[in-house]
Each structure stands twice: as C-alpha cells, then as structure tokens.
Biopython code that builds the backbone (N, CA, C, O; Angstrom):
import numpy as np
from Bio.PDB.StructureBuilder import StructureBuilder

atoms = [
    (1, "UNK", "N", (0.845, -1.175, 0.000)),
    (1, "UNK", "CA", (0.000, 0.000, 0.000)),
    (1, "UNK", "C", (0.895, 1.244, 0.000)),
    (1, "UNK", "O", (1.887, 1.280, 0.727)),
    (2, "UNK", "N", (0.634, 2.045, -0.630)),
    (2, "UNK", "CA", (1.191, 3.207, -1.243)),
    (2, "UNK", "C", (0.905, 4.578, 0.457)),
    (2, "UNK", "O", (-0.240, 5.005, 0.605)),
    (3, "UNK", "N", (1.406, 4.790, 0.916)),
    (3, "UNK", "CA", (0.975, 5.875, 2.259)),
    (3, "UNK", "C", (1.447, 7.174, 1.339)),
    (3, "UNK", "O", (2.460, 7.218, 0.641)),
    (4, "UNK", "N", (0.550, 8.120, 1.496)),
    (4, "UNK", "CA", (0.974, 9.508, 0.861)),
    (4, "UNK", "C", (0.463, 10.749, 2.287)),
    (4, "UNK", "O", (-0.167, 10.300, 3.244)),
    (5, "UNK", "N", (0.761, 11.950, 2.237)),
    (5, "UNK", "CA", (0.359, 12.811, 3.295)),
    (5, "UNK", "C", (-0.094, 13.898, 2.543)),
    (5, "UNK", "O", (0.623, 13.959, 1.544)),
    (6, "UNK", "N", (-0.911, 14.764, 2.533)),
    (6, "UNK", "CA", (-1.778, 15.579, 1.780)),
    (6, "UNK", "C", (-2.309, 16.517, 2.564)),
    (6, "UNK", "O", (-2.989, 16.173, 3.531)),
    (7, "UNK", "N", (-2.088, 17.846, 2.276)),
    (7, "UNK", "CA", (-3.096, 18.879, 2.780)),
    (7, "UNK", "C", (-4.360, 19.085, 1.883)),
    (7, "UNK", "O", (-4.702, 18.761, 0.746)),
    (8, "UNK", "N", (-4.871, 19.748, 2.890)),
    (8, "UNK", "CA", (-5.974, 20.478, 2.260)),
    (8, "UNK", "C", (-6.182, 21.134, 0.666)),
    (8, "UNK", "O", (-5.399, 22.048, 0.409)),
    (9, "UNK", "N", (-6.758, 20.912, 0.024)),
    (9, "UNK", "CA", (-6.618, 21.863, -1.456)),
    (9, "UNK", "C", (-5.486, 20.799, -2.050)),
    (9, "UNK", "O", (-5.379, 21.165, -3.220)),
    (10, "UNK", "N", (-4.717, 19.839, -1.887)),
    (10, "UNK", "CA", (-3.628, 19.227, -2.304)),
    (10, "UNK", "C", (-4.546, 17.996, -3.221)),
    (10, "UNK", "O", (-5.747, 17.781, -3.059)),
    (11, "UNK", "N", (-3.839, 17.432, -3.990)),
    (11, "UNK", "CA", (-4.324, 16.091, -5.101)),
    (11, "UNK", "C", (-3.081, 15.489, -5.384)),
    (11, "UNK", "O", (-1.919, 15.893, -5.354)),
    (12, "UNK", "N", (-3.658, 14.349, -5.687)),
    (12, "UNK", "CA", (-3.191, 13.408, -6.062)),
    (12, "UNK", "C", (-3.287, 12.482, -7.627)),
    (12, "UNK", "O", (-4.050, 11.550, -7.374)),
    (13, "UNK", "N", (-3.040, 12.421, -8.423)),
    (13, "UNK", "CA", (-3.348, 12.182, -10.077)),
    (13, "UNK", "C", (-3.036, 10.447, -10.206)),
    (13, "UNK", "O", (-1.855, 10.172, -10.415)),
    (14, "UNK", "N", (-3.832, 9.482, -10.116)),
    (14, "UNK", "CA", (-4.100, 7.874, -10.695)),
    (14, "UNK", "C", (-3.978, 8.153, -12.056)),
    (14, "UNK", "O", (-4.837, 8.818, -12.634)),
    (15, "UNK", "N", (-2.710, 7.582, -12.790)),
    (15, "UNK", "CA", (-2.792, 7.423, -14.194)),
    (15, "UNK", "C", (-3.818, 8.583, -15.134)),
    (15, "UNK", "O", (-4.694, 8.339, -15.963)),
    (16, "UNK", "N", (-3.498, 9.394, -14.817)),
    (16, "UNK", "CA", (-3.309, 10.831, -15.634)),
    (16, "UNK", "C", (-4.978, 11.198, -16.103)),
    (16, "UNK", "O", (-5.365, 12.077, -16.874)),
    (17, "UNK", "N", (-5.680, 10.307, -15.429)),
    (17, "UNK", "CA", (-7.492, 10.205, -15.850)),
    (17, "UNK", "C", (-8.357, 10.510, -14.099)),
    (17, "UNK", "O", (-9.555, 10.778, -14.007)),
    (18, "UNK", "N", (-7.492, 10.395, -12.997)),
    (18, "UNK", "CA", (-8.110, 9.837, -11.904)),
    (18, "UNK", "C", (-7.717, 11.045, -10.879)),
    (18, "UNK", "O", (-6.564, 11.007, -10.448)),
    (19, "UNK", "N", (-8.567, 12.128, -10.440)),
    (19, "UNK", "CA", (-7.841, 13.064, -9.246)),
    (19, "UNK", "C", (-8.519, 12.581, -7.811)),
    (19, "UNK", "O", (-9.697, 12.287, -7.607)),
    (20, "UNK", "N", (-7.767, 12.587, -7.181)),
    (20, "UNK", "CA", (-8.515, 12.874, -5.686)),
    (20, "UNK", "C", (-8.038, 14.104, -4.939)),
    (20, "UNK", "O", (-6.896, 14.513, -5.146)),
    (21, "UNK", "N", (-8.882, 14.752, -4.041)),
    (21, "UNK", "CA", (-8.398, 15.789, -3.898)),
    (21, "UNK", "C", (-8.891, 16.162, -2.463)),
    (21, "UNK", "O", (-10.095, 16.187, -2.209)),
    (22, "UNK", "N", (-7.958, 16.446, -1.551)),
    (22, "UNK", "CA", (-8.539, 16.791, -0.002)),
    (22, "UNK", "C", (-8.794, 17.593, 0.056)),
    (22, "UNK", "O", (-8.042, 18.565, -0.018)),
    (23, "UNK", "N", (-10.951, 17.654, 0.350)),
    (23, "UNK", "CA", (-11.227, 18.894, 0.303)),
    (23, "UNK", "C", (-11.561, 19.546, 2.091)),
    (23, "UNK", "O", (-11.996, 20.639, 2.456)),
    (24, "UNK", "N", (-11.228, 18.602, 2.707)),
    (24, "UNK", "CA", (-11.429, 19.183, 3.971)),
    (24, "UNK", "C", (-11.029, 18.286, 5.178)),
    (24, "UNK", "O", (-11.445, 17.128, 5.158)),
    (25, "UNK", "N", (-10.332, 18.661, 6.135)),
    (25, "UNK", "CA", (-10.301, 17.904, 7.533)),
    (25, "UNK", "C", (-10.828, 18.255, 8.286)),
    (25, "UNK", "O", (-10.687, 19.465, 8.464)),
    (26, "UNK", "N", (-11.899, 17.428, 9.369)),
    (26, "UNK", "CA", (-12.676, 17.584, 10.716)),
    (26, "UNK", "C", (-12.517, 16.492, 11.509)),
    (26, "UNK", "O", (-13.195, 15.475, 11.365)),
    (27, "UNK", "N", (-11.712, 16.617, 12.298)),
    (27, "UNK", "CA", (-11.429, 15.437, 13.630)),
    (27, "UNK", "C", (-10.867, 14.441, 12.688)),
    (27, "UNK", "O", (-9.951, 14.696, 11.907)),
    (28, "UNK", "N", (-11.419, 13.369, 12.789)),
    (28, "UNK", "CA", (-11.145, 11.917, 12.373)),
    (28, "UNK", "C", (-11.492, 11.847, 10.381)),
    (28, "UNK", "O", (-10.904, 11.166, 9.542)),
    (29, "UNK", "N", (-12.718, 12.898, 10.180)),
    (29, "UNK", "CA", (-13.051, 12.999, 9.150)),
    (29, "UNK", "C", (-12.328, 13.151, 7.620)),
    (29, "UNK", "O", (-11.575, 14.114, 7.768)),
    (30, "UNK", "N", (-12.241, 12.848, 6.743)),
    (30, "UNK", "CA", (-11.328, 13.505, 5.294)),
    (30, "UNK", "C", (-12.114, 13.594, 4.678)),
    (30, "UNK", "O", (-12.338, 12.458, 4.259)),
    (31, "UNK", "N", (-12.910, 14.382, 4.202)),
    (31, "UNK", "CA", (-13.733, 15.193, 2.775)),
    (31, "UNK", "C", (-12.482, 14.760, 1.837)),
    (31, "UNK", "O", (-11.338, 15.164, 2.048)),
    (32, "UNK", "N", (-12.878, 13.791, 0.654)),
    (32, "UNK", "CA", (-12.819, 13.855, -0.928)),
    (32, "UNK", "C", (-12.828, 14.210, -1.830)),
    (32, "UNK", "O", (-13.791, 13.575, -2.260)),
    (33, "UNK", "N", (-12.511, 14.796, -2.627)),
    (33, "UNK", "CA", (-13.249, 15.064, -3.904)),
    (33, "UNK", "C", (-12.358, 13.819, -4.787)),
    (33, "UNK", "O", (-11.162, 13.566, -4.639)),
    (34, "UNK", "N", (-13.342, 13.127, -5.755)),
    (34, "UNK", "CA", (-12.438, 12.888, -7.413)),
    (34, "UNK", "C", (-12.914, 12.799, -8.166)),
    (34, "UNK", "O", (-14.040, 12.305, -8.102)),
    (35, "UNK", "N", (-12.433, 13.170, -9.244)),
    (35, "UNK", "CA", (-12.517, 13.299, -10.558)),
    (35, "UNK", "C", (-11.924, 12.210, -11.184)),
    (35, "UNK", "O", (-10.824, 11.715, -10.941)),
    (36, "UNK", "N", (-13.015, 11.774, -12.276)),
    (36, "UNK", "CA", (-12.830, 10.353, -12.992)),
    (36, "UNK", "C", (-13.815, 10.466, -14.300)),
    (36, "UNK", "O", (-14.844, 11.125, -14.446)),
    (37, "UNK", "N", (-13.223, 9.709, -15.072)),
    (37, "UNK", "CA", (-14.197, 9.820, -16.550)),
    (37, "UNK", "C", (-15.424, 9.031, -15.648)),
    (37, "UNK", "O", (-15.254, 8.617, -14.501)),
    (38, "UNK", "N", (-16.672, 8.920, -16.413)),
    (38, "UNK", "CA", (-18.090, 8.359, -16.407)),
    (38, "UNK", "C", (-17.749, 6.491, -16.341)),
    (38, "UNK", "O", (-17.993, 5.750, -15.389)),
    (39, "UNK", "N", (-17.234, 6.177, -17.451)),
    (39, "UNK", "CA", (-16.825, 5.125, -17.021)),
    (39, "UNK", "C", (-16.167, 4.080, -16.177)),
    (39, "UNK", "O", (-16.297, 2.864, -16.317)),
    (40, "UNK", "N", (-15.298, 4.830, -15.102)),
    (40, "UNK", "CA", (-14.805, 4.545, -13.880)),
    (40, "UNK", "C", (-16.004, 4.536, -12.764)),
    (40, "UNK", "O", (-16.629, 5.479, -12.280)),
    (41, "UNK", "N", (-16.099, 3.082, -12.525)),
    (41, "UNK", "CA", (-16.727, 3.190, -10.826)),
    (41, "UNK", "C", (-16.335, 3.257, -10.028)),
    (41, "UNK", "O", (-15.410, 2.458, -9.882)),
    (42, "UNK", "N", (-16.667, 4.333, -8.642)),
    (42, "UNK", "CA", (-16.173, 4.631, -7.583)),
    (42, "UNK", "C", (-17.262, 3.745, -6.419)),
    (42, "UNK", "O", (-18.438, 3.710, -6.782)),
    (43, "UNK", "N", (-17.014, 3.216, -5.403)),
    (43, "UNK", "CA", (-17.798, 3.109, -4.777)),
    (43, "UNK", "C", (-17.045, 3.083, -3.307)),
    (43, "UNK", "O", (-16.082, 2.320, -3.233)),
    (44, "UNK", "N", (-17.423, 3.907, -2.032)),
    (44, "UNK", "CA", (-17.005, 3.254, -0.941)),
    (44, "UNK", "C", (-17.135, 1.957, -0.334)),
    (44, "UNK", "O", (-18.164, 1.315, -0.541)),
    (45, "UNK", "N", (-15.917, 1.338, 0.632)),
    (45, "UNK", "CA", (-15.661, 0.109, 0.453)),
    (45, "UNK", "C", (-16.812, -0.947, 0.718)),
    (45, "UNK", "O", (-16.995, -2.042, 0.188)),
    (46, "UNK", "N", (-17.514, -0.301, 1.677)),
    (46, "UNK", "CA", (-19.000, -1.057, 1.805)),
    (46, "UNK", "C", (-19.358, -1.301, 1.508)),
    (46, "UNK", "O", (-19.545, -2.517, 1.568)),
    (47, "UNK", "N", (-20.158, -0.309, 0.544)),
    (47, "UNK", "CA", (-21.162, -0.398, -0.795)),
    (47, "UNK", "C", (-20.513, -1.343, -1.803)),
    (47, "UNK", "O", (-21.247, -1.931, -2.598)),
    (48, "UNK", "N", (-19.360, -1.510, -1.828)),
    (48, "UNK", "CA", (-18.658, -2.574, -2.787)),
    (48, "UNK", "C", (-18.601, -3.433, -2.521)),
    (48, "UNK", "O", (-18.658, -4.167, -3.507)),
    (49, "UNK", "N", (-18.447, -4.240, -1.147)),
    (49, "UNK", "CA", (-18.436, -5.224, -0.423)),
    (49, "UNK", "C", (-20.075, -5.942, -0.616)),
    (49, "UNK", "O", (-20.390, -7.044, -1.066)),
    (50, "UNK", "N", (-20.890, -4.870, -0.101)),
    (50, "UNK", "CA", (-22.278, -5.461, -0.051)),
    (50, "UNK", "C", (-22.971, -5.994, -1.834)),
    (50, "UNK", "O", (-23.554, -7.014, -2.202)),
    (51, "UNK", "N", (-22.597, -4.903, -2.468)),
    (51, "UNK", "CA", (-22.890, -5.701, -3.666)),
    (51, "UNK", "C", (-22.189, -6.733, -4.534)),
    (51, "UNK", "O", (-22.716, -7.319, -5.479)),
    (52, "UNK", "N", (-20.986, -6.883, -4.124)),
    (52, "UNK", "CA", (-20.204, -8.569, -4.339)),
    (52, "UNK", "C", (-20.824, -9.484, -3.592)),
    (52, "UNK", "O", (-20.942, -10.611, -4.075)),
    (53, "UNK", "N", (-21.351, -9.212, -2.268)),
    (53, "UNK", "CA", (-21.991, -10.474, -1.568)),
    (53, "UNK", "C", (-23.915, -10.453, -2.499)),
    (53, "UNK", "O", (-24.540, -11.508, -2.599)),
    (54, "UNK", "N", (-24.239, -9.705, -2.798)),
    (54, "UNK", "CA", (-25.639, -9.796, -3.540)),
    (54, "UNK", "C", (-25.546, -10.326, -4.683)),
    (54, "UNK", "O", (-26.380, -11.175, -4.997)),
    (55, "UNK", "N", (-24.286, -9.879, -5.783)),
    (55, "UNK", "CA", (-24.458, -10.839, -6.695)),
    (55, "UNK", "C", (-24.259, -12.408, -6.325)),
    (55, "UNK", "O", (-24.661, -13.276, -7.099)),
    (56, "UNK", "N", (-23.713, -12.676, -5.283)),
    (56, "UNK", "CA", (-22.622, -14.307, -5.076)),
    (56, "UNK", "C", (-24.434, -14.640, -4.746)),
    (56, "UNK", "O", (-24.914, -15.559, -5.408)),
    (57, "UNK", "N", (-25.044, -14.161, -4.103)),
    (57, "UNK", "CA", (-26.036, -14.472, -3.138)),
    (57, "UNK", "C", (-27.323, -14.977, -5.140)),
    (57, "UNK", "O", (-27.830, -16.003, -5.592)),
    (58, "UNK", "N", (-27.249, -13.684, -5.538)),
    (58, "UNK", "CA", (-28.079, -14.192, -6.624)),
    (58, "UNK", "C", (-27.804, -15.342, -7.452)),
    (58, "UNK", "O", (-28.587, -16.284, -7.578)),
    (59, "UNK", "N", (-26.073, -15.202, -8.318)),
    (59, "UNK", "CA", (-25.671, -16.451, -8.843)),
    (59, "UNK", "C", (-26.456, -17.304, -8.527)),
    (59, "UNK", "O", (-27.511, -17.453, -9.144)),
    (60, "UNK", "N", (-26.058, -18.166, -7.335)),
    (60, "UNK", "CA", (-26.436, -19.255, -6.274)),
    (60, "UNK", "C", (-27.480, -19.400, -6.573)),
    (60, "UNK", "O", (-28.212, -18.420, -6.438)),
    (61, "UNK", "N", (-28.132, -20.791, -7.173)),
    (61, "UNK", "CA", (-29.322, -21.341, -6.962)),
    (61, "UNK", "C", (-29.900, -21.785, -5.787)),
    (61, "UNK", "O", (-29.023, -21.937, -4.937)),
    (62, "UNK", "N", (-31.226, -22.112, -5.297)),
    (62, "UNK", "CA", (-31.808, -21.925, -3.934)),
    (62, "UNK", "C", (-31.893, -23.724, -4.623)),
    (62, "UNK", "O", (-32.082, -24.107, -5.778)),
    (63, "UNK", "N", (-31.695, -24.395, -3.521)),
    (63, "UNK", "CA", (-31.861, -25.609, -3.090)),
    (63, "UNK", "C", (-33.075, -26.330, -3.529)),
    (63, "UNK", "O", (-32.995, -27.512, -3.865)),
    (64, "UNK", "N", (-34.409, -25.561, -3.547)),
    (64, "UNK", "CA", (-35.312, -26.165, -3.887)),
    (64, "UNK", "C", (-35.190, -26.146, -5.523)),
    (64, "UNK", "O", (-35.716, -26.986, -6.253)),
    (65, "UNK", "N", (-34.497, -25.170, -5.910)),
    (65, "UNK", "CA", (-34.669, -25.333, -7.471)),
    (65, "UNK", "C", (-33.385, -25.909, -8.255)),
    (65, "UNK", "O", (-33.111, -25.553, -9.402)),
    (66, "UNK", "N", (-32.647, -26.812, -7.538)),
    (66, "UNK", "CA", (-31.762, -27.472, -7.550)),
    (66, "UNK", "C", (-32.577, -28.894, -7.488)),
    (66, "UNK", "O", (-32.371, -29.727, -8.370)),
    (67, "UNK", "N", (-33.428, -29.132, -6.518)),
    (67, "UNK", "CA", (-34.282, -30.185, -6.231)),
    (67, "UNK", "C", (-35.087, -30.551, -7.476)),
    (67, "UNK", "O", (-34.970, -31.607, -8.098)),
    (68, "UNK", "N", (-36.188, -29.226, -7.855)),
    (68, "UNK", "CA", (-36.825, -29.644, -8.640)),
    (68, "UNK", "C", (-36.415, -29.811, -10.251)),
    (68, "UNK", "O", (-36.980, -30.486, -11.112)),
    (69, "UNK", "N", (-35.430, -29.098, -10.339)),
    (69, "UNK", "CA", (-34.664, -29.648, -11.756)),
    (69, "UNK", "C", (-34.430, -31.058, -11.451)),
    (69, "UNK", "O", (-35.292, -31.689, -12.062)),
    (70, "UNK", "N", (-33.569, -31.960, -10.705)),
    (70, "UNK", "CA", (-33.564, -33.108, -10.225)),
    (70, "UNK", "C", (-34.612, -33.983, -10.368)),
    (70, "UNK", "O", (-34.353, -35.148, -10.668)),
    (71, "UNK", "N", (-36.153, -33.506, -10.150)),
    (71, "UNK", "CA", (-36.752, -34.318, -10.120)),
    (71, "UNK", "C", (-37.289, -34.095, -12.114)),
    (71, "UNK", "O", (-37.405, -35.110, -12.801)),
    (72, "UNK", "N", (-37.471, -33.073, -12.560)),
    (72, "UNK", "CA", (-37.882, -32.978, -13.884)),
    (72, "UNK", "C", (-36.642, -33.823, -14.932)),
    (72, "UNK", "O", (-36.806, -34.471, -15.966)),
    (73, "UNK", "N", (-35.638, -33.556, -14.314)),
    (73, "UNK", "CA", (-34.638, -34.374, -14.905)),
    (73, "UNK", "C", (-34.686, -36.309, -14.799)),
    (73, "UNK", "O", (-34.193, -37.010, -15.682)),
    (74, "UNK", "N", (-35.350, -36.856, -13.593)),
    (74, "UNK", "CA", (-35.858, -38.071, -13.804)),
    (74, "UNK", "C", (-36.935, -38.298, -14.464)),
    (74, "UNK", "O", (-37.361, -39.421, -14.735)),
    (75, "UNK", "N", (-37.410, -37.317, -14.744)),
    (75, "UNK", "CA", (-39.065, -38.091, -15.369)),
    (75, "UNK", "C", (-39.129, -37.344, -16.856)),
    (75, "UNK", "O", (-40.205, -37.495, -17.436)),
    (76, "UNK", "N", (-38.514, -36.865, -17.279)),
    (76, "UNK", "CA", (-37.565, -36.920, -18.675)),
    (76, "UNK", "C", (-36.910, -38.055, -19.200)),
    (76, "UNK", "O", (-37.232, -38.478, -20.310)),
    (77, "UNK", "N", (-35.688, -38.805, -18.272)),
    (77, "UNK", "CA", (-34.996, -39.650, -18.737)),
    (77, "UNK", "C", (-35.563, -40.937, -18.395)),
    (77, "UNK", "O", (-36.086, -41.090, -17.291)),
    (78, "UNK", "N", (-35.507, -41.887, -19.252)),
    (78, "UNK", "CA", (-36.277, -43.322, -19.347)),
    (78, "UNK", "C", (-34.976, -43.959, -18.847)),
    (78, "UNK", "O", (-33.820, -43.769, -19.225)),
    (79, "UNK", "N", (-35.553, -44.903, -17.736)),
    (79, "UNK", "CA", (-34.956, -45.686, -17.450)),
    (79, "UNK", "C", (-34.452, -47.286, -18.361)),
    (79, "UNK", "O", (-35.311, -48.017, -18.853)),
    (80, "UNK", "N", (-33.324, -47.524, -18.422)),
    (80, "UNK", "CA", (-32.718, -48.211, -18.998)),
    (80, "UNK", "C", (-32.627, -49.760, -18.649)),
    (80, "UNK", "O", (-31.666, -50.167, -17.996)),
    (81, "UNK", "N", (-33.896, -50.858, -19.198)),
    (81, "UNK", "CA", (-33.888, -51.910, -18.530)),
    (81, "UNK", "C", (-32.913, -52.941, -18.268)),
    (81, "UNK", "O", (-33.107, -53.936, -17.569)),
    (82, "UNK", "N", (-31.407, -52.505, -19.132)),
    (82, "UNK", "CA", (-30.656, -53.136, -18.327)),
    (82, "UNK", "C", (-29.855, -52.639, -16.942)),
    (82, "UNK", "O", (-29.056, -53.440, -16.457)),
    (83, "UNK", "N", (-30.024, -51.482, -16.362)),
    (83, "UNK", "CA", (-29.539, -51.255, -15.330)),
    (83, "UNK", "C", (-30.278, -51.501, -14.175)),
    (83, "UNK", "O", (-29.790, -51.270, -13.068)),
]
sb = StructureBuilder()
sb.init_structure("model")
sb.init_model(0)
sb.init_chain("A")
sb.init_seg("    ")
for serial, (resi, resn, name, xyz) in enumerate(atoms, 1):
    if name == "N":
        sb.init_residue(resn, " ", resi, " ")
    sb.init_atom(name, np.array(xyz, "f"), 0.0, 1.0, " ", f" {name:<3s}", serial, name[0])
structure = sb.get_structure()
C-alpha cells in the first residue's frame, strides 16, 4: 500500500485520468473530492463489499430449485432396462 500525506486543497493524479483531492479535515473525518471519466466506478468500500456479496447471493441457486430440476430431470430420462 502506497501511504501519501496531503493537505488540504492538495491532489493526487491515478494514471493521468483519476484526481482525488482533499477537500477538507474535521477530527477523524477527510472530505474527498475525485474526478474520474463516467466510465470509472467509484464506490465506498461497503457499498462494494455489499454488492459482491448480492451478486454471489443471486448467482447461487436456492436448493429447492436445484431439487426440482432433479426431479424434472428423472421423469424426462427413461430408465434403462438393463440397469
């Protein structure tokens, strides 16, 4: 991890497309600003976190419909009188 120290009004430039910029200190607080083309997503780490666990959560088929494919899948396939 990269540690940098920054005042106020000061920036920082990510590959010549990406600013961040300290727009303010209060206690514990750091005001942001950045600037990024439209196509760059920003998200705080949360909000990024929570929607990686919503897609994993959607992927994932629910058990019962794991089941009932299972069962449509036997009564589709004919059983084979030599087995």
């Amino acid at each position: 991890m990269l540690v940098l120290s920054r005042k106020k009004g000061e920036t920082i430039v990510i590959q010549d497309n990406i600013e961040l910029t300290v727009l303010g200190v209060e206690g514990d607080t750091v005001r942001l600003g950045i600037k990024a083309p439209r196509e760059v997503e920003i998200f705080r780490k949360e909000v990024y976190l929570s929607i990686q666990e919503s897609n994993v959560e959607s992927a994932a088929p629910a058990a019962s419909d794991f089941e009932r494919l299972m069962q449509q899948m036997r009564i589709k396939m004919p059983v084979s009188k030599n087995e």
